[in-house]
N, C-alpha and C positions, 0 to 999 in steps of 0.2 A: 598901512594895511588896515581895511574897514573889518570888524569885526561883528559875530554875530550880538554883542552888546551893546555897540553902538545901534544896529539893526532894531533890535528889539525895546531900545532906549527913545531913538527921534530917529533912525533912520525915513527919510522923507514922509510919506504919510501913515509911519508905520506900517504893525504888519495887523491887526487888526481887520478882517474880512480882505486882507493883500493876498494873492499867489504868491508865492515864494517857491522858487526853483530849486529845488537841494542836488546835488550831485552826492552822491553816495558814495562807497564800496562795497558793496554787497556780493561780492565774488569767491563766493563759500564754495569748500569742498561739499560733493555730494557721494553717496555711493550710489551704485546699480539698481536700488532701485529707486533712485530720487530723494533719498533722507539727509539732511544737512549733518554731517560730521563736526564738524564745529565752527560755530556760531557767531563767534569771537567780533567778526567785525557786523557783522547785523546789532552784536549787543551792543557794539563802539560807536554806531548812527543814531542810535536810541536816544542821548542825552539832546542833541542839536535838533532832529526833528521834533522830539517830543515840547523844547521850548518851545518851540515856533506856532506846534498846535494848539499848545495850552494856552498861547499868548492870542489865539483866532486865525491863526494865517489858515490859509488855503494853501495844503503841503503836496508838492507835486515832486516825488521821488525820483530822480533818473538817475541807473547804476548798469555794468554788464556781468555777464555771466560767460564766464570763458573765452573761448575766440571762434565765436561763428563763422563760415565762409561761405557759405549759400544763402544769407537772408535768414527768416524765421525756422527755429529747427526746434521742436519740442523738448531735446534731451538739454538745449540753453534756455529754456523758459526761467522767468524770474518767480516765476508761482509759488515754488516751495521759500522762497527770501519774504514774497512777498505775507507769505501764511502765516512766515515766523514772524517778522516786523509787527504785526500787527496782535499776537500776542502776548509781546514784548509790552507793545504799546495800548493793548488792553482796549482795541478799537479795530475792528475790520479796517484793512488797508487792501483798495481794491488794484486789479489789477487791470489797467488801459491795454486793450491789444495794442501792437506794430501798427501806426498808424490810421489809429481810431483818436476823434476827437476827446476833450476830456468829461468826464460824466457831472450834472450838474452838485454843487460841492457848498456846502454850509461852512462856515467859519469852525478851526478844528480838524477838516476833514484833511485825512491821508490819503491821496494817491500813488502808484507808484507807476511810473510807462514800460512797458516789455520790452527786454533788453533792450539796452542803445545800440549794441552791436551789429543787432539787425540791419542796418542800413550801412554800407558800407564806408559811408560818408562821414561818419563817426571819425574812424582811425584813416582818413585818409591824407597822405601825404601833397596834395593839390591844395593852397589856401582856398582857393573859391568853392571847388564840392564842399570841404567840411564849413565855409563862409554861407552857402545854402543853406543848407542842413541844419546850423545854429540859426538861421533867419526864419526857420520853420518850428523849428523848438519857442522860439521868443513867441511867434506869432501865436501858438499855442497857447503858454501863459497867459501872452498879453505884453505889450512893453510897458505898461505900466508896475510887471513882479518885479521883484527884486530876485538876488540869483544868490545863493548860496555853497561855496567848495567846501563841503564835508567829507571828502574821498581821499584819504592822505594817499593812499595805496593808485591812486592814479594821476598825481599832481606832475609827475615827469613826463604823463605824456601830451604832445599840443596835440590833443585831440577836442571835436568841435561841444561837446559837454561839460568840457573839464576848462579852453582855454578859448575857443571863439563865442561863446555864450557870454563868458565872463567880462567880453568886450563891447557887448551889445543891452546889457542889465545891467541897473546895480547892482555891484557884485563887493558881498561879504567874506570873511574865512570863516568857517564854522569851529566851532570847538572844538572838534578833533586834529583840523589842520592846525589851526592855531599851537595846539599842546604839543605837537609832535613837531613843528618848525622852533619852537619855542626850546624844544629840549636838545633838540641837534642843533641849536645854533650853542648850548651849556657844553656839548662834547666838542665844537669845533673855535670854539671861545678858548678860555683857562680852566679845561677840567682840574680837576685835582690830582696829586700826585700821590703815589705809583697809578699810572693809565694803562688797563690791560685790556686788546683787545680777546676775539674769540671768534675763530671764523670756522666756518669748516664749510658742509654741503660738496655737490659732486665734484664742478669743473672748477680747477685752479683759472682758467682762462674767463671766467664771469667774474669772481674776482681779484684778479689781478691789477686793475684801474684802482682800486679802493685800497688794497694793501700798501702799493706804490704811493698812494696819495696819504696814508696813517703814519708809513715808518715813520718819518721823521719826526713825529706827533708822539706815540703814541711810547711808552717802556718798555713792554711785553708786547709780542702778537701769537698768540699760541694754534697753531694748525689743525685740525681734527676733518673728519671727512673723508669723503672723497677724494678730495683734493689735498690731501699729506704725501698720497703715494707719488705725485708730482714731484713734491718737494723729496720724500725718500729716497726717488729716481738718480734726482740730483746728487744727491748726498754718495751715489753709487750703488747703493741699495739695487739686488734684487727682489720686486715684486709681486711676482708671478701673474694669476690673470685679474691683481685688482686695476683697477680704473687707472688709467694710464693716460697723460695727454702728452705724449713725445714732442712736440712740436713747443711745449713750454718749459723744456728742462733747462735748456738755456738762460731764458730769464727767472726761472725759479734758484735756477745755481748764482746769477748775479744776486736776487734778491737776500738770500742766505748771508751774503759777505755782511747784512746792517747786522750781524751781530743779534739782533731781536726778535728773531722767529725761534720760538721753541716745539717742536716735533714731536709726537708719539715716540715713546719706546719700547712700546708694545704695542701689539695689534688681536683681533679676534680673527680669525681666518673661518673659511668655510671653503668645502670641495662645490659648492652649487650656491646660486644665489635665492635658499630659498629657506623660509623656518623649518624645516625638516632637515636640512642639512647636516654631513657631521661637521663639527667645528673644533677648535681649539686656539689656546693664547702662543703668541709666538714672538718672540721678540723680532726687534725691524727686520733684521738678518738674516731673519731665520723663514722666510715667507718660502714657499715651496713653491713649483710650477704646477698649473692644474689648482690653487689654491685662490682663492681671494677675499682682500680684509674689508671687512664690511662693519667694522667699529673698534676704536679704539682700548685697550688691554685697561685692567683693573691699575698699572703700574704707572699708566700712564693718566688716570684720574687723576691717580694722588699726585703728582707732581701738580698738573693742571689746578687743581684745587687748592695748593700751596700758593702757585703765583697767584690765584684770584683771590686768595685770602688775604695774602700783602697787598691787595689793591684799593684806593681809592675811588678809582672810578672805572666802568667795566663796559665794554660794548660789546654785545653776541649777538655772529649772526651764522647760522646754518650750525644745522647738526652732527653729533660726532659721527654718527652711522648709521645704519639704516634702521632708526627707532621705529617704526610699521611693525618693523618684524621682533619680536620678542629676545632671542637669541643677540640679538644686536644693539638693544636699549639702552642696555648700561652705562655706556658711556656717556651720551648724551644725559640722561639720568643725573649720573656724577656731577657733570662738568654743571648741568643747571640747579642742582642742588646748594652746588657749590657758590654759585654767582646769586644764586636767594639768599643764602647763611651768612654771605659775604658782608652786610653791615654797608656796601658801597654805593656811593649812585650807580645804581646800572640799567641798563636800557637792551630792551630785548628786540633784536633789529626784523620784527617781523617775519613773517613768509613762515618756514617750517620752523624754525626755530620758536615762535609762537604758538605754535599748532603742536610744537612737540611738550610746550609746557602745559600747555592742557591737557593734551593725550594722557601723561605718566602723570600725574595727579600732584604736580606741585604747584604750590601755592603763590596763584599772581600776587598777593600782597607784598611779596617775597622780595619783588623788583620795583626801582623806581618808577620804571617805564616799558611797556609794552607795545610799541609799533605797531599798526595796521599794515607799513608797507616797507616792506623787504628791499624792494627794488630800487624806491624812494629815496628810503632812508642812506641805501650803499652809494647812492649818486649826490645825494646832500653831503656827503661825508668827503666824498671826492674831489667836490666843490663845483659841481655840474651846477650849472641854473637849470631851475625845474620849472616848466613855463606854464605850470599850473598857479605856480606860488608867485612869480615875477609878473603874470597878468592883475594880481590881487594887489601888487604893490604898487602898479604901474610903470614897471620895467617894460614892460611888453612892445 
C-alpha cells in the first residue's frame, strides 16, 4: 500500500503545483439549524490535507454529507464542513457547486466539491454508472492528480470516490486510513492479554456478525445498550417496552453458551422515552410493563469497569444508553471513563461512541485510538474486505 509519504517523498512528479484528489469523511452531525455538533472528523482530515497544501499540491476535497435521494438538497450541502475546514486550516476552502467545473487554483489551495452524493452514481451498485461517474471525477483533476483515501469512515464501501477513482489515479492511503488499518490489524493480530471488548448501541442484529466473529478472540464481551435487552430476553428476563428484537433471541441465547458475554445487572428505566421522564434503577428482573431501559444501572458500571480495569487491551463500540439525553448518561460516562483510566491499549470504535466521548467531556488523550468509522472498523474486525482499503493494496 502506497502511502501518503511516499506521495509527498517521490511520488511521480510530486505533489508540488499537482492536483491531488483527497477523499474525505466529512459527515458531521448537524443541528436544525445547520451548526456542526461535533467536528471530530473534519478535525481527523486536517493533518493529510493540510500536508498536501503546505507541501503546493492543488487540494481538491471530495466527501458526503448524509444520504441524499433527490440530487442537490440544501439541508446536505457540504458549506458548513466546508467553513469549518478552512478555519481549521486557516485558509478559505471554497466551495465547487454539484457540477461546476473547478475554479482556477494556485499551489496550496483548498478546494472542496459539493456533496458526492448528489449524483447518484456515487453509491451505485452498477460497475459502469459509478465507472462514469469516477471517469468524470478524474477528468476534472486531470489524470495526471494523484488520488488520495483519507476517509476511513467510508473505505467499506465500493462506492465511485472512495474505490473506482482509486483505479483510475495514483492512488495513496492518507494518514488517517493508514493509522486506523494500521491499529485494527494490532487488535486482529496478538492483542495483549486480558482482551475486553464493549459493545452496546441499539440493535443486537447490526451487531451480531462482529460479536460471532470476536468470541473466539476476545476474554470479555461486555453488553450495554440497546441491544442487552436482546440478550436479557434471552436469559428469560422480562423487559417490558425496552427495545426488543424477537427475532434475535435465538441466536442471542446460543451466543450466551461462549461463556463470555457479561450483561447489565442493573438497568435505568423510564415510563416515556424522553429527559423529562420519571425514571428509576431497577435490577434485570425487575423491568415493569409500560417501562423502558434506556441506560445501564450505577451497579452495573462497577462491574463493567472492574473487567476493563483487568484489561489489556479494550475495544468500544456503541453506547451504554441513550447519553443525548441527560437522565441516561451515566453509564456510558462510567463505562468510558473507565476504558480512559484503564492504563490499556484501547480504541474507540467510532460512530456514537466517539461522539459520546466528546459530548461528556472526557479526555481523548485518555485512549489509544479513536476511530473515524464505526461501521469500518466493525467490518475490519469481522474480517470483511473493505474495498476501499483492498483497491490501495491491489486486491481489487
Amino acid at each position: 500500500m502506497r502511502t501518503l509519504d511516499d506521495l509527498l517523498v517521490d511520488g511521480a512528479e510530486g505533489v508540488q503545483g499537482r492536483t491531488v484528489l483527497v477523499r474525505s469523511d466529512l459527515n458531521v452531525p448537524l443541528d436544525d439549524d445547520r451548526n456542526i455538533t461535533d467536528d471530530g472528523r473534519i478535525r481527523a482530515s486536517v493533518p493529510t490535507i493540510s500536508a498536501l497544501s503546505g507541501a503546493g499540491a492543488q487540494v481538491v476535497v471530495t466527501a458526503h454529507l448524509g444520504r441524499p435521494k433527490n440530487g442537490p438538497e440544501d439541508r446536505f450541502s457540504l458549506a458548513p464542513a466546508a467553513e469549518r475546514l478552512g478555519e481549521l486550516l486557516g485558509a478559505p476552502v471554497r466551495l465547487v457547486e454539484h457540477g461546476k467545473p473547478l475554479p482556477n487554483m494556485a499551489a496550496g489551495d483548498v478546494v472542496m466539491l459539493e456533496n458526492i452524493r448528489f449524483d447518484p452514481r456515487e453509491t451505485s451498485k452498477d460497475d459502469a454508472e459509478r465507472g462514469a461517474f469516477a471517469d468524470e471525477l478524474v477528468s476534472l483533476v486531470g489524470d495526471g492528480a494523484a488520488f488520495v483515501s483519507d476517509g476511513f469512515g467510508v473505505v467499506h464501501r465500493k462506492q465511485a470516490s472512495v474505490y473506482d477513482v482509486a483505479q483510475r489515479l495514483d492512488a495513496y492511503a492518507g494518514g488517517l486510513v493508514l493509522s486506523e488499518v494500521e491499529v485494527l490489524r494490532t487488535l486482529t493480530g496478538q492483542p495483549q492479554r486480558p482482551y475486553a471488548v464493549v459493545l452496546g448501541g441499539s440493535k443486537v442484529s447490526d451487531k451480531l456478525a462482529v460479536i460471532e466473529a470476536l468470541l473466539p478472540k476476545v476474554d470479555t464481551l461486555l453488553v450495554g445498550g440497546g441491544m442487552c435487552f436482546t440478550f436479557l430476553a434471552a436469559q428469560g428476563h422480562g423487559v417490558g417496552s425496552s427495545l426488543l428484537e424477537s427475532d434475535q433471541i435465538e441466536g442471542c441465547r446460543r451466543l450466551l453458551e461462549s461463556g463470555k458475554i457479561v450483561l447489565p445487572t442493573d438497568v435505568v428505566v423510564a415510563d416515556a422515552f424522553s429527559a423529562d421522564a420519571n425514571t428509576r434503577t431497577v435490577p434485570v428482573d425487575g423491568i415493569e410493563d409500560g417501562w423502558l431501559g434506556l441506560d445501564i444501572g450505577p451497579e452495573s458500571v462497577r462491574e463493567f469497569a472492574a473487567r476493563i480495569e483487568d484489561a489489556k487491551t479494550i475495544f468500544w463500540n456503541g453506547p451504554m444508553g441513550v447519553f443525548e439525553l441527560a437522565p441516561f448518561a451515566e453509564g456510558t460516562r462510567g463505562v468510558a471513563q473507565a476504558v480512559a483510566d484503564s492504563g490499556a491499549f484501547s480504541v474507540v470504535g467510532g460512530g456514537d461512541s466517539a461522539a459520546a466521548v466528546r459530548a461528556l467531556g472526557i479526555g481523548e488523550d485518555g485512549f489509544s485510538h479513536i476511530s473515524t468509522g464505526g461501521g469500518a472498523s466493525l467490518e475490519f474486525l469481522e474480517g470483511a474486505t473493505l474495498p476501499g482499503v483492498a483497491v490501495l493494496e491491489g486486491e481489487a
